[in-house]
N, C-alpha and C positions, 0 to 999 in steps of 0.2 A: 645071384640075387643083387649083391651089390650093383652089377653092370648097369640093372633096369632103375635104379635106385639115378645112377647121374645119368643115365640117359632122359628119363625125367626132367633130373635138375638142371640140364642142358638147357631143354625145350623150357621148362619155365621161366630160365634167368632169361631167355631172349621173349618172350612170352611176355614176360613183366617190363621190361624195357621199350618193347613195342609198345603197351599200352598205355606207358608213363610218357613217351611221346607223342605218339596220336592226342592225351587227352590233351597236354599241353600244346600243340600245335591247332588242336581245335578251337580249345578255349583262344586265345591269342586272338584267331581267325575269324571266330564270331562267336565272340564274349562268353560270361558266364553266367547270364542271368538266369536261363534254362541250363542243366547238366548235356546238354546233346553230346559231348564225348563220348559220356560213358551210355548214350543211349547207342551213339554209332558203335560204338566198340562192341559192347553186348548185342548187338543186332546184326554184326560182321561177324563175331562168335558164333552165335547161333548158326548163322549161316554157313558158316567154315564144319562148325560140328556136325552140319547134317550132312554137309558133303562128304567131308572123308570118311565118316562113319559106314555111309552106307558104301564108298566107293572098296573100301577098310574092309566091308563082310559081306558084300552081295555081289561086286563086281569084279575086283583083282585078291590073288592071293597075293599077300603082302607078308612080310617079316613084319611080327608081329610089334620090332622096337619099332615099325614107323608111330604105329596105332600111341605107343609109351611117349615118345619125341613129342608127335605135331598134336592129339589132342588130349593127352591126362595132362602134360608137359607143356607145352606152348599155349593152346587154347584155354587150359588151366589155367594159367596164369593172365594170360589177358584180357578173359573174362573178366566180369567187375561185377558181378551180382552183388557184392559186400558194399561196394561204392555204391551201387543202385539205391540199395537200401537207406543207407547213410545219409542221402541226397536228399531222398525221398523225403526222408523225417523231416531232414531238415528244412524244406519246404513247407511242411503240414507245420512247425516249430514258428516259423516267418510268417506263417499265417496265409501262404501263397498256395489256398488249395485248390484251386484248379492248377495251378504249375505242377504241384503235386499230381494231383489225379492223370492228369496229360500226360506224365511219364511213364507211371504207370500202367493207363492204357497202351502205349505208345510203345512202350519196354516189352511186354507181353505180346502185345497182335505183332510189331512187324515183326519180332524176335522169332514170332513161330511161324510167318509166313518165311521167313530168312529158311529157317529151320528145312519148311517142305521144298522150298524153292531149290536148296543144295542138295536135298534128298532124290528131287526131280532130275537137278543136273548132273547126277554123281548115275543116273539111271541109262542117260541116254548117250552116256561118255562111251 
């Protein structure tokens, strides 16, 4: 039990350090006026999660720490749903509701087409 416990904590600590990267190298790269980090991040998430997931239980039999490692563990962590949110308010707070609303939409649809699109390519691998 333990084992699965830092195997986890593995994937996450590098999980969280990837996505404290990326935001900040995005932000830097083109500003911060809109959150697009945290839209790329969660939208590269999603996409990573439908990949392995399905490549994880429909295509390879796998050891099951991959599944704990790359997505409760690394995707967990780089995920930013909490961020999303946070951002979010904080836009609708600024009075900037359509930035707001745009994430929102934007967070959601490409997230799920992210989502099908790895699910597709986890199919034809």
């Amino acid at each position: 039990m333990i084992k699965n416990y830092l195997i986890i904590g593995a994937g996450g600590f590098i999980g969280a350090i990837t996505r404290y990267g990326m935001g900040v190298w995005i932000g830097e790269k083109w500003g911060r006026t809109f959150p697009l980090g945290t839209l790329i991040i969660n939208v590269s998430g999603s996409f990573f999660i439908g990949l392995l997931m399905t490549l994880f239980t429909e295509r390879f039999m796998v050891n099951p720490y991959w599944r704990l490692l790359l997505v409760v563990g690394f995707l967990g962590a780089y995920t930013t749903f909490s961020t999303f949110e946070y951002e979010t308010g904080k836009l609708f707070k600024d009075s900037e509701f359509v930035l707001a609303s745009f994430n929102v939409i934007l967070s959601v649809l490409l997230g799920f087409v992210a989502l099908k699109t790895g699910e597709m390519l986890a199919k034809i691998l």
